[in-house]
OpenMM code with the backbone's topology and positions (N, CA, C; nanometers):
from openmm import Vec3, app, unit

residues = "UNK UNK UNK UNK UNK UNK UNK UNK UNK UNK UNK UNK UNK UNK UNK UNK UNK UNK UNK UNK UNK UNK UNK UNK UNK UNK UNK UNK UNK UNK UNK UNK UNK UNK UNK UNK UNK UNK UNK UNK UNK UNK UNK UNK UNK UNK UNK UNK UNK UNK UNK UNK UNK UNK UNK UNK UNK UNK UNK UNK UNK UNK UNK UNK UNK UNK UNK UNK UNK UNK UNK UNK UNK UNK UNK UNK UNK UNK UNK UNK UNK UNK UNK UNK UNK UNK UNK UNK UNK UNK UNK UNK UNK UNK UNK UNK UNK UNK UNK UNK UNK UNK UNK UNK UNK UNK UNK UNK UNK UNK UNK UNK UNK UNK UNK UNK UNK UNK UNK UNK UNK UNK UNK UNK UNK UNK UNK UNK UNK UNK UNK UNK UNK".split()
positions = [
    Vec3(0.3788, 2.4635, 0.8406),
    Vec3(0.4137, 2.3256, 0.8123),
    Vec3(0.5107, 2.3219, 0.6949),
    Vec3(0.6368, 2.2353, 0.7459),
    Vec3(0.7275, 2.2457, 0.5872),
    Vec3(0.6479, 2.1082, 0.5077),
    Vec3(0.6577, 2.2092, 0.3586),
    Vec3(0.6041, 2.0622, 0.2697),
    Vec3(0.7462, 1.9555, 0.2439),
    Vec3(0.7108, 1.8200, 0.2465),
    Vec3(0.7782, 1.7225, 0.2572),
    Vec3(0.7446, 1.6725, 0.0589),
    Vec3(0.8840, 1.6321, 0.0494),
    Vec3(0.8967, 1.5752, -0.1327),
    Vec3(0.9450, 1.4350, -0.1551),
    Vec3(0.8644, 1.3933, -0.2181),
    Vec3(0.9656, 1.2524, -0.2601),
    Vec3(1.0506, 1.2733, -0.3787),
    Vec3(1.1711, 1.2879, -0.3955),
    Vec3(1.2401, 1.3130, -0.4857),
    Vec3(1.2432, 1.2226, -0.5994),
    Vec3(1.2634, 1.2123, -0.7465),
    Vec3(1.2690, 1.1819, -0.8522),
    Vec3(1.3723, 1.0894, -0.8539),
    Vec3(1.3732, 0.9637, -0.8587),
    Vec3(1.5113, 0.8955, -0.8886),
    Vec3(1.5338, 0.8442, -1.0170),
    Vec3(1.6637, 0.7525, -1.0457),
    Vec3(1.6633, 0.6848, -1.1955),
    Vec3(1.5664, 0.5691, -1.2391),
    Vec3(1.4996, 0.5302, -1.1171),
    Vec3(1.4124, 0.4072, -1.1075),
    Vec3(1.2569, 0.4718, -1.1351),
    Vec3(1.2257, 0.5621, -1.0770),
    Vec3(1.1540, 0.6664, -1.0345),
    Vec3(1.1415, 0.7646, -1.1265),
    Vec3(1.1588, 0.8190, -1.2728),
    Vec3(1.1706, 0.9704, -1.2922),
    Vec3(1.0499, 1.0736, -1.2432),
    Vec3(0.9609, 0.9840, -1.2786),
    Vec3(0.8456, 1.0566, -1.2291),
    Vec3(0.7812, 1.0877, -1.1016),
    Vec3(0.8924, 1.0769, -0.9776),
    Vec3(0.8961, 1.0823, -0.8272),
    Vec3(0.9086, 1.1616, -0.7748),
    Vec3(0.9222, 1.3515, -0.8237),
    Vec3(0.9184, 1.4228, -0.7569),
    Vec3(0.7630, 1.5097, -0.6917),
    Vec3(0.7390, 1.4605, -0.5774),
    Vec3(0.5734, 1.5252, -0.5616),
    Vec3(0.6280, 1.5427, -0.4659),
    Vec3(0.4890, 1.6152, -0.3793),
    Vec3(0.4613, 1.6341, -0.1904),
    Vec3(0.4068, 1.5121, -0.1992),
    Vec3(0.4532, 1.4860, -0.0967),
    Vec3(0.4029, 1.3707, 0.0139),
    Vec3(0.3777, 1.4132, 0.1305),
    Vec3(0.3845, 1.4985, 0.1511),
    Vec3(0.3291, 1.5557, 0.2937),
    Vec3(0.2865, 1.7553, 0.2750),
    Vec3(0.1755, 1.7566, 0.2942),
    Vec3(0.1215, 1.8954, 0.3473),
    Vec3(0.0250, 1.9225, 0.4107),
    Vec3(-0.0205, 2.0710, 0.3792),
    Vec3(-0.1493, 2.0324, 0.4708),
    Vec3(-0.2763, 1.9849, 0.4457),
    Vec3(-0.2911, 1.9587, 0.2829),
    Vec3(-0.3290, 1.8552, 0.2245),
    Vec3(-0.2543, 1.8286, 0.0755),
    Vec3(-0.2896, 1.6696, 0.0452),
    Vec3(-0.2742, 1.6292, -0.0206),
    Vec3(-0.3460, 1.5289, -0.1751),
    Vec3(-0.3138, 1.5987, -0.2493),
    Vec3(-0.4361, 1.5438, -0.3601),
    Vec3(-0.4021, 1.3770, -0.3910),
    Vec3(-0.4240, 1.3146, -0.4185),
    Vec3(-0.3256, 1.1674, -0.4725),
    Vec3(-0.4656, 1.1189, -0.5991),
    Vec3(-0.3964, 1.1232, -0.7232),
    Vec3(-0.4789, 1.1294, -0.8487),
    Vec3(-0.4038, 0.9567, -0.8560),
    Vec3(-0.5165, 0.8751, -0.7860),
    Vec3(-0.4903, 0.7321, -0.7783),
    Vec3(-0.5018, 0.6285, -0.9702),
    Vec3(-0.5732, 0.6627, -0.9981),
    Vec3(-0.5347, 0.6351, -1.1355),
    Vec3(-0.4415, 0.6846, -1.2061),
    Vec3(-0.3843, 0.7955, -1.1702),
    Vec3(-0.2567, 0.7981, -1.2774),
    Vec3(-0.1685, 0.7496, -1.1789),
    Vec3(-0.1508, 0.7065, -1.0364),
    Vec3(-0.0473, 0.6660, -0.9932),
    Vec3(-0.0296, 0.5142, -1.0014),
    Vec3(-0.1529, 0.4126, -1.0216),
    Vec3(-0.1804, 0.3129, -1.0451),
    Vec3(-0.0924, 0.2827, -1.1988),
    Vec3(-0.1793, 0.3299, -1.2587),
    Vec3(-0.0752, 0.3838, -1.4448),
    Vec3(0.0889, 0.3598, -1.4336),
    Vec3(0.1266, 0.4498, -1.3276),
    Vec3(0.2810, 0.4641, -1.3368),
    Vec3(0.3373, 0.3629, -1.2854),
    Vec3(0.2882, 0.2916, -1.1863),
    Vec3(0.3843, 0.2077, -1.1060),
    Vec3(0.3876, 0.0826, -1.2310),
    Vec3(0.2797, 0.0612, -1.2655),
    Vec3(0.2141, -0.0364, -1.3273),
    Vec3(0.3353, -0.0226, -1.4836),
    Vec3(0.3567, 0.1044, -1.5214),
    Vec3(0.4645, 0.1591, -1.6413),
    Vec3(0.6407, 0.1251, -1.5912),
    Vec3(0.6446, 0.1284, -1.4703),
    Vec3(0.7812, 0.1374, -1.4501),
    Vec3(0.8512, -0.0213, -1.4049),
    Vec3(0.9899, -0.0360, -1.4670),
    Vec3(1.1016, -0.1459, -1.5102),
    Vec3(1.0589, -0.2435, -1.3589),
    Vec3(1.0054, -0.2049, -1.2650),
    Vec3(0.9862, -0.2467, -1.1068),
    Vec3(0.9130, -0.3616, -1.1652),
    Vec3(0.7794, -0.3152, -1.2419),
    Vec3(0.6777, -0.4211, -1.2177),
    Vec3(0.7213, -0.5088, -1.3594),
    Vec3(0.7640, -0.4811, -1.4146),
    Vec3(0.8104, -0.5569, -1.5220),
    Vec3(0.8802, -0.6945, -1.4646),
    Vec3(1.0036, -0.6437, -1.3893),
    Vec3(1.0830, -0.7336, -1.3462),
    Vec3(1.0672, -0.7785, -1.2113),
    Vec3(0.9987, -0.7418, -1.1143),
    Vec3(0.9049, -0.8143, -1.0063),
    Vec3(0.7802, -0.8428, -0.9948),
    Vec3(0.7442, -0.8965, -0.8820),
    Vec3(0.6190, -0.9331, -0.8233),
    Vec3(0.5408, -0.8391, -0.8279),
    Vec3(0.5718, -0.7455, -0.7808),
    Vec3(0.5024, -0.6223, -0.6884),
    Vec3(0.5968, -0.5091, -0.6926),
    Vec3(0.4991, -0.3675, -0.6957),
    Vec3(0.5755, -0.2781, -0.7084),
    Vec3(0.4657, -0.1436, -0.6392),
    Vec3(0.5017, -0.0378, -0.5582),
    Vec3(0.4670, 0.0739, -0.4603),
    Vec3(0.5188, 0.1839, -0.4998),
    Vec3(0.3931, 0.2695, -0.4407),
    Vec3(0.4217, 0.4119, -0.4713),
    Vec3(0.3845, 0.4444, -0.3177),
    Vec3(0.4537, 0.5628, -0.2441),
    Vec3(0.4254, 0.6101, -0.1097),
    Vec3(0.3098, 0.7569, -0.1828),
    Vec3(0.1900, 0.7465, -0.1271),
    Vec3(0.0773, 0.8668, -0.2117),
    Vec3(0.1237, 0.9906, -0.0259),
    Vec3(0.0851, 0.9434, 0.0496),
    Vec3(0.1212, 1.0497, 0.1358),
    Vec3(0.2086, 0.9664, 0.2928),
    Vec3(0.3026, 1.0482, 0.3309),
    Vec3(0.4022, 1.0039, 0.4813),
    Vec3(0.3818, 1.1122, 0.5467),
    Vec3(0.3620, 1.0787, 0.7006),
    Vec3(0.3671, 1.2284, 0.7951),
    Vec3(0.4460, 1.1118, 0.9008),
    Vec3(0.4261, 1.2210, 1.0060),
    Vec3(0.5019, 1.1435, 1.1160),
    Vec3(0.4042, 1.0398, 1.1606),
    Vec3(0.2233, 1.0364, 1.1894),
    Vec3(0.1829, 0.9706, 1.2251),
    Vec3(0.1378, 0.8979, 1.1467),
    Vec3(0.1028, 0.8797, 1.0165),
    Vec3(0.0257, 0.8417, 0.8747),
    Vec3(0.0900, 0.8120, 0.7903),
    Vec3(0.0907, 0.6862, 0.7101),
    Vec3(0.1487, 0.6570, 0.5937),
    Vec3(0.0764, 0.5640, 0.5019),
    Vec3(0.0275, 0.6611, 0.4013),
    Vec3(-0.0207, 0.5488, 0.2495),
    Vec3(0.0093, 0.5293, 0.1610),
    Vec3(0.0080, 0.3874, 0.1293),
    Vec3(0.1302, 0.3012, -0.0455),
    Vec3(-0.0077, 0.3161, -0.0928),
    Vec3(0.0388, 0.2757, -0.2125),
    Vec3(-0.0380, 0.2338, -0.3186),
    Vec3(0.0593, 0.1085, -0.3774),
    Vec3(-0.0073, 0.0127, -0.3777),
    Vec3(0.0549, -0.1223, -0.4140),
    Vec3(0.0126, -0.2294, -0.5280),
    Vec3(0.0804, -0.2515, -0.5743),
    Vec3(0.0128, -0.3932, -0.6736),
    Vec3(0.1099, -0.4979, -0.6835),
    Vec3(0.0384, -0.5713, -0.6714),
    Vec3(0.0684, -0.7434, -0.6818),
    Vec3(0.0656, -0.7871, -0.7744),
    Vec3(0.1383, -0.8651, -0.8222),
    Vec3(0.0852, -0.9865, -0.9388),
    Vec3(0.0347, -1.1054, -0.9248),
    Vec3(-0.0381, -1.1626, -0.9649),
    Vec3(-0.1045, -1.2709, -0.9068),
    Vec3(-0.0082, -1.3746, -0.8671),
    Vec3(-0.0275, -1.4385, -0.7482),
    Vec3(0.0167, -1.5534, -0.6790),
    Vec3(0.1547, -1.4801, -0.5426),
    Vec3(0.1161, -1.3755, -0.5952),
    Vec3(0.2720, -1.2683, -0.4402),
    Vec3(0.2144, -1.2914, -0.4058),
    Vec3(0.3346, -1.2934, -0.2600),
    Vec3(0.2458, -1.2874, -0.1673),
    Vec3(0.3138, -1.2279, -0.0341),
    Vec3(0.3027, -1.1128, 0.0743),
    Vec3(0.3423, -1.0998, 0.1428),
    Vec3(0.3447, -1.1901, 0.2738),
    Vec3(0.3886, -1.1910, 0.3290),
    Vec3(0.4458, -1.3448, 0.4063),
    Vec3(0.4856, -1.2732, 0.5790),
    Vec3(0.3838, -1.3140, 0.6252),
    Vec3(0.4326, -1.3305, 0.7836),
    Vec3(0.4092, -1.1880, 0.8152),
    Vec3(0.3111, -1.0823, 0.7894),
    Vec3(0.3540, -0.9083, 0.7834),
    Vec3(0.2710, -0.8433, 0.9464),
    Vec3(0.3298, -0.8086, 1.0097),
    Vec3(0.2890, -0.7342, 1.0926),
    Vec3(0.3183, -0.5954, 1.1299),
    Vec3(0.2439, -0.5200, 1.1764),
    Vec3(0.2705, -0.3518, 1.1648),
    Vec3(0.2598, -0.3515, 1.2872),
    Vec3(0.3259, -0.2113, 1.3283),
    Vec3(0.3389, -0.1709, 1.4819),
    Vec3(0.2448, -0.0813, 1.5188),
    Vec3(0.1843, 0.0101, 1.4287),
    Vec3(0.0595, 0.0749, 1.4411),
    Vec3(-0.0604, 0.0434, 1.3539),
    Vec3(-0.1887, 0.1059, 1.3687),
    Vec3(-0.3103, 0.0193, 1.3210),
    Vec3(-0.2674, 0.0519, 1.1047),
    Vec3(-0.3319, -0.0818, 1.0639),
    Vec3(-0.3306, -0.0728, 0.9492),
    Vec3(-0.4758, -0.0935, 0.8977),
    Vec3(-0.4593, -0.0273, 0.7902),
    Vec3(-0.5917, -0.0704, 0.6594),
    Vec3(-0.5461, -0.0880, 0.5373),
    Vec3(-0.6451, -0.1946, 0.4828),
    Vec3(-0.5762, -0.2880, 0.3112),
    Vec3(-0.7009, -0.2420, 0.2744),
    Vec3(-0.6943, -0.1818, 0.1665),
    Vec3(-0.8681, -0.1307, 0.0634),
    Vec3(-0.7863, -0.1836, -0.0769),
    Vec3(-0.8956, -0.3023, -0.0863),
    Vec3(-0.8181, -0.3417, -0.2010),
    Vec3(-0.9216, -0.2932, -0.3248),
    Vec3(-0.8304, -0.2203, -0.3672),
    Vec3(-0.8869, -0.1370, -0.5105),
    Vec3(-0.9109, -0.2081, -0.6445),
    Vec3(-0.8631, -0.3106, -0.6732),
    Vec3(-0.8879, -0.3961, -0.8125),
    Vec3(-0.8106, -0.5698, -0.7661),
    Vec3(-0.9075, -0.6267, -0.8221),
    Vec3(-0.8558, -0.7855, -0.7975),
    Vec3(-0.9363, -0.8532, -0.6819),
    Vec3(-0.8612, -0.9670, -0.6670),
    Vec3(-0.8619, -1.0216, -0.5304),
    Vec3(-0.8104, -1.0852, -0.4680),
    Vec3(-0.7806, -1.1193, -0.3404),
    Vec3(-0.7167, -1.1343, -0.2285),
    Vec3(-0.7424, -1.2273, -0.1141),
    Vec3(-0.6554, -1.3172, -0.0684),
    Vec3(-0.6488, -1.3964, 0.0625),
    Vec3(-0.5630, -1.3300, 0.1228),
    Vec3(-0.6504, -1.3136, 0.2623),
    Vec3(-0.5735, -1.3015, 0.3965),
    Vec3(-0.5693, -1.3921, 0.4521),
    Vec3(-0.4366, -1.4512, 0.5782),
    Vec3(-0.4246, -1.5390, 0.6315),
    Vec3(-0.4342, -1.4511, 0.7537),
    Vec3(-0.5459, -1.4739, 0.8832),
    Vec3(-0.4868, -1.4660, 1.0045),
    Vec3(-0.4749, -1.5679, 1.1330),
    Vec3(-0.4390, -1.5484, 1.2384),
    Vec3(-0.4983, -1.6500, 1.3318),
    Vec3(-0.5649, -1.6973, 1.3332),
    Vec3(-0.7140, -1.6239, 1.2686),
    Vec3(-0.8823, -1.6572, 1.3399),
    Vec3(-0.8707, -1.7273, 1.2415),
    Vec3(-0.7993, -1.7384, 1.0960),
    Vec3(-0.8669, -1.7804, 0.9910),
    Vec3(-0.8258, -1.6829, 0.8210),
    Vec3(-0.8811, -1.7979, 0.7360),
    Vec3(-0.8545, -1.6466, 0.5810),
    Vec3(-0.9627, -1.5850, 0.5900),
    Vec3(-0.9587, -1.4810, 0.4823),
    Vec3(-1.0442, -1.4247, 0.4439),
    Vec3(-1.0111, -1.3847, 0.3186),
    Vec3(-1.1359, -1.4153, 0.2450),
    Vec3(-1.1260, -1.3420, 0.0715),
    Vec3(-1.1675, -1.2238, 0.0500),
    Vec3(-1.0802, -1.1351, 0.0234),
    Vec3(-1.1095, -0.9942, 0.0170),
    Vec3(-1.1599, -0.9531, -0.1326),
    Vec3(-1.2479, -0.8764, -0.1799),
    Vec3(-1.2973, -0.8555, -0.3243),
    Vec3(-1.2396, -0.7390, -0.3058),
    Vec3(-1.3248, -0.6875, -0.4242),
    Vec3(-1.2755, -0.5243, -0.4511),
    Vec3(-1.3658, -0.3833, -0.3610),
    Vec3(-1.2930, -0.3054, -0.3713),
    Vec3(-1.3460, -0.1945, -0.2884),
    Vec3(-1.4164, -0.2621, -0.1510),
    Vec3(-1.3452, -0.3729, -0.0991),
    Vec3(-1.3412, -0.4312, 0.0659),
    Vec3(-1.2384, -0.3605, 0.1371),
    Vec3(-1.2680, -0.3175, 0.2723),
    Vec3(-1.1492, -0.2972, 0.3129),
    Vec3(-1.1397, -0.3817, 0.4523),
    Vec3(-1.0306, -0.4106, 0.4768),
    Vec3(-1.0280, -0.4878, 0.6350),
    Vec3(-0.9409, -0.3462, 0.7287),
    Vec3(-0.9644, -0.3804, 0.8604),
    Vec3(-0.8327, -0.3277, 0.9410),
    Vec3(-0.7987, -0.3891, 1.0269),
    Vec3(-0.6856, -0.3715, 1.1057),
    Vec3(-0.6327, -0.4276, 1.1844),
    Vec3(-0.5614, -0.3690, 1.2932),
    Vec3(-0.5567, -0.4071, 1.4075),
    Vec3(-0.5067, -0.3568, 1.4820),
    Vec3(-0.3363, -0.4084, 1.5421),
    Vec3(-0.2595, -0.2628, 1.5868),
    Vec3(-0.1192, -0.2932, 1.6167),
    Vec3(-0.0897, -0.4697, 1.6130),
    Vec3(-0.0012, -0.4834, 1.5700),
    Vec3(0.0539, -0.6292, 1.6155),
    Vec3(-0.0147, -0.7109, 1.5906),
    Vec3(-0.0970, -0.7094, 1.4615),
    Vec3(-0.1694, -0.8821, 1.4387),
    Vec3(-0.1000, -0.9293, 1.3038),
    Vec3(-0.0852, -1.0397, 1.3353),
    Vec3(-0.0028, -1.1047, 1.2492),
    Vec3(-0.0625, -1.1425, 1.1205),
    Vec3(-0.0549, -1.1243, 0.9988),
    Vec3(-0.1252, -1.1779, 0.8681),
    Vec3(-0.0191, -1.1649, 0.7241),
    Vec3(-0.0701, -1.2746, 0.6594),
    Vec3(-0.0204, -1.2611, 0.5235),
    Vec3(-0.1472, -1.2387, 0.3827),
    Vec3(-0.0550, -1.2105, 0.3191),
    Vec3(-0.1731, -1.1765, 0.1227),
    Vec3(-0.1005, -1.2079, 0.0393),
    Vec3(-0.2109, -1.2891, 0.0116),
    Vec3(-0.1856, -1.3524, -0.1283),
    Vec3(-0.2953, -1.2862, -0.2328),
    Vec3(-0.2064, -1.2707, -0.3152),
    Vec3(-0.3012, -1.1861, -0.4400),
    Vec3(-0.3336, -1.3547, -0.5286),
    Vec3(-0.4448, -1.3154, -0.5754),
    Vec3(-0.5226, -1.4327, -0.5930),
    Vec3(-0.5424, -1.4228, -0.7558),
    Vec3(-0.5400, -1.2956, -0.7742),
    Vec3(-0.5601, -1.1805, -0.8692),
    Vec3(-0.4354, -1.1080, -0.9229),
    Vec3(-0.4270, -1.0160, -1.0137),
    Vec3(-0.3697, -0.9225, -0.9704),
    Vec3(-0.4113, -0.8230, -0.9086),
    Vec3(-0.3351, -0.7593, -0.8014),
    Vec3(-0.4169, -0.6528, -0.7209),
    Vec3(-0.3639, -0.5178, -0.6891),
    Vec3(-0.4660, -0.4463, -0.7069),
    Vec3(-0.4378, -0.2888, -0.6241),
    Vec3(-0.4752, -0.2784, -0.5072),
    Vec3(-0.3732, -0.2655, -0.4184),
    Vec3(-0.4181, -0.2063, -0.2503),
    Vec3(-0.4075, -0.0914, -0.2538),
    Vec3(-0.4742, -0.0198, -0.1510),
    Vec3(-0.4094, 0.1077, -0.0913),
    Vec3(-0.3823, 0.0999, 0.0521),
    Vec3(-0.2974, 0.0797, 0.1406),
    Vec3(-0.2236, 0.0547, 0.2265),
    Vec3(-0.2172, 0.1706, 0.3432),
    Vec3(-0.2845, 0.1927, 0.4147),
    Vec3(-0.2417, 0.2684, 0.5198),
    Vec3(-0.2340, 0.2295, 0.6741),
    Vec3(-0.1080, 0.3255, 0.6747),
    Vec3(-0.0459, 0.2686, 0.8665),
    Vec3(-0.0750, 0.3964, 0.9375),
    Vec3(-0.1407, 0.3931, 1.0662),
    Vec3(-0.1300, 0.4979, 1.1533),
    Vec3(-0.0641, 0.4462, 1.2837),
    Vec3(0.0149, 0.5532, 1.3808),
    Vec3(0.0980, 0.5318, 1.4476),
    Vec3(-0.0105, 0.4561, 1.5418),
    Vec3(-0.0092, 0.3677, 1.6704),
    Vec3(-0.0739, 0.3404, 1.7931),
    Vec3(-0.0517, 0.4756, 1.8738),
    Vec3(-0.1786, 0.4791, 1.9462),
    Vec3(-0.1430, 0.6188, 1.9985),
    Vec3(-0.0911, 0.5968, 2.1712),
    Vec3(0.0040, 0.6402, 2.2138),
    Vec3(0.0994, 0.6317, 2.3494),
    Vec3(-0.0132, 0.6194, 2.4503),
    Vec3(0.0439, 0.5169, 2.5460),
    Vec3(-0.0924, 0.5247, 2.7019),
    Vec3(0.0062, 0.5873, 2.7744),
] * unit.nanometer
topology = app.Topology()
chain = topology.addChain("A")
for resn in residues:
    res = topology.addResidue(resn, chain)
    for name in ("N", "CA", "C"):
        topology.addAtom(name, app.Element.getBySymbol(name[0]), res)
């Protein structure tokens, strides 16, 4: 397996890791720390770190500031929101839902929802591909 890197940018210095092997450690408090340190969250809403990408799997680590809100979001393969600190409205079809901490929801391909951080919040965000019929 080749290991996969997220490279270091000017926004980023501290961005060079694996993001992909055949495993991966993700030391979620110091990555929480950093995003939370860098000019992103200062001067936006919200600001992400990618902890691991493969071809079928992908997990952010995200934070909100209170009152963001992602708007209208749908994924093409199944997702999960584990919201790690704060709290949270989901909007879906059926209805909201108030998400606390260490809740997680999932969802399947193609359902439509928005979040509103209610709070400020830590997600951890993961997408897996739908698998082919």
């Amino acid at each position: 397996m080749e290991l996969k890197h997220n490279d270091a940018t000017r926004n980023r210095p501290k961005g060079d890791r694996v993001i992909d092997a055949p495993y991966v450690l993700a030391d979620l408090p110091a990555f929480i720390e950093q995003v939370k340190d860098e000019k992103a969250w200062e001067e936006s809403d919200r600001n992400a770190i990618t902890v691991f990408k493969s071809d079928g799997m992908t997990i952010v680590l995200s934070i909100l500031k209170e009152n963001a809100v992602i708007k209208d979001n749908t994924v093409d393969g199944y997702l999960t929101l584990l919201l790690l600190e704060g709290k949270a409205r989901l909007e879906t079809l059926e209805g909201d839902i108030d998400l606390g901490e260490q809740q997680l929801i999932s969802f399947h391909p193609g359902v439509p929802h928005s979040i509103e951080a209610t709070t400020d919040i830590v997600l951890l965000i993961t997408t897996h591909d739908s698998p082919t019929t």
